[in-house]
C-alpha positions in Angstrom: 0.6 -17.9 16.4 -3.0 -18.6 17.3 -1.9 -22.6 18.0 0.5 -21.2 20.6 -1.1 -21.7 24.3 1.6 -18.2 25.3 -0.6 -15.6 27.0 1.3 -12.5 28.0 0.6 -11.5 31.6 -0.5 -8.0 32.5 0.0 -5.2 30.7 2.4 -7.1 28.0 1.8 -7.7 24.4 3.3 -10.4 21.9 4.2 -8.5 18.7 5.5 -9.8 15.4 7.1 -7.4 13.2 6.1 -6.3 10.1 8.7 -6.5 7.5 10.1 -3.2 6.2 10.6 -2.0 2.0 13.7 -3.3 0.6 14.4 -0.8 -1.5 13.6 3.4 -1.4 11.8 5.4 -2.7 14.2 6.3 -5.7 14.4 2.4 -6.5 17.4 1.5 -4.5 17.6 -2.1 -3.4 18.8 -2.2 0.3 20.9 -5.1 1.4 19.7 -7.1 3.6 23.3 -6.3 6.2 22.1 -2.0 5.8 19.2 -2.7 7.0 17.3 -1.6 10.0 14.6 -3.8 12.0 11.7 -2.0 11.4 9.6 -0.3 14.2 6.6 -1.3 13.0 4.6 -4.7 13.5 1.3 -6.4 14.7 -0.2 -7.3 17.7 -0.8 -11.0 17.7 -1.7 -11.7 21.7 -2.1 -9.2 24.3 -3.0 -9.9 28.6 -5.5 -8.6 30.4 -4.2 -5.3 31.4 -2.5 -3.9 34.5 -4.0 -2.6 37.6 -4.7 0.5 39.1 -4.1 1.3 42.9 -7.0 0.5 44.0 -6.2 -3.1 42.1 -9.5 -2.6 39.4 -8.4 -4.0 36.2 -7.5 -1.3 33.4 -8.0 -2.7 29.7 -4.7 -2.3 26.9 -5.9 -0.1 24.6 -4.4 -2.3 21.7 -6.1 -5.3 20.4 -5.0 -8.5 18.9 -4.5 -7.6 14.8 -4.2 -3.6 15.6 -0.4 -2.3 13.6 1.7 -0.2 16.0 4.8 1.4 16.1 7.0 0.9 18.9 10.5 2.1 19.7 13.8 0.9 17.9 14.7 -1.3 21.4 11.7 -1.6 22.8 10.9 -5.1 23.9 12.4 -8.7 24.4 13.0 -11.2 21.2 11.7 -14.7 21.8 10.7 -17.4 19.5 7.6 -18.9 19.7 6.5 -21.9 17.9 9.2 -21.2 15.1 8.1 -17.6 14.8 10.4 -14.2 16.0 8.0 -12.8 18.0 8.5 -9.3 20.5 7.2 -9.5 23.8 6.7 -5.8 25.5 4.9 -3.6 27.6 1.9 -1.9 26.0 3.7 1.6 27.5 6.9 1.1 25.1 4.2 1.5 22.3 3.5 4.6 20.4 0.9 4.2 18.5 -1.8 2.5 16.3 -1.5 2.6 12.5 -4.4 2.9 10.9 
């Protein structure tokens, strides 16, 4: 991703997912047509932030290699240099893993 020259505008973030367990806890192997996409991936480019009302600049609180979770829809799909990448809103994230 790092050759890409795609720089999210705003408050948006590129995220790739991270691939989920394929099978449970109890050693059952989960084909690949019962399973979910995970909500869970890693932030590989992220813009400069949004601005406030008075038009200051306010930094994302994520950072380029920071794990997050995001909601099951959250986001648009979009390929990037050969890669399935998520482009979203830092707002439909939840959290930082880790």
């Amino acid at each position: 991703m790092a050759s890409t020259s795609f720089r999210p505008l705003h408050d948006r973030v590129v995220v790739k997912r991270v691939e989920s367990e394929e099978k449970t806890k109890g050693g059952i192997i989960i084909p690949d047509t019962a399973k979910e996409k995970p909500a869970e991936g890693e932030i590989v480019a992220v813009g400069p932030g949004a601005r406030d009302e008075n038009g200051k600049a306010v930094a994302l609180d994520v950072k380029v290699g920071d794990r997050v979770l995001f909601g099951k829809w959250s986001g648009t799909e979009v390929k990037l240099d050969g890669v399935d990448l998520l482009i979203m809103k830092e707002a439909d994230i939840m959290g930082i893993i880790g």
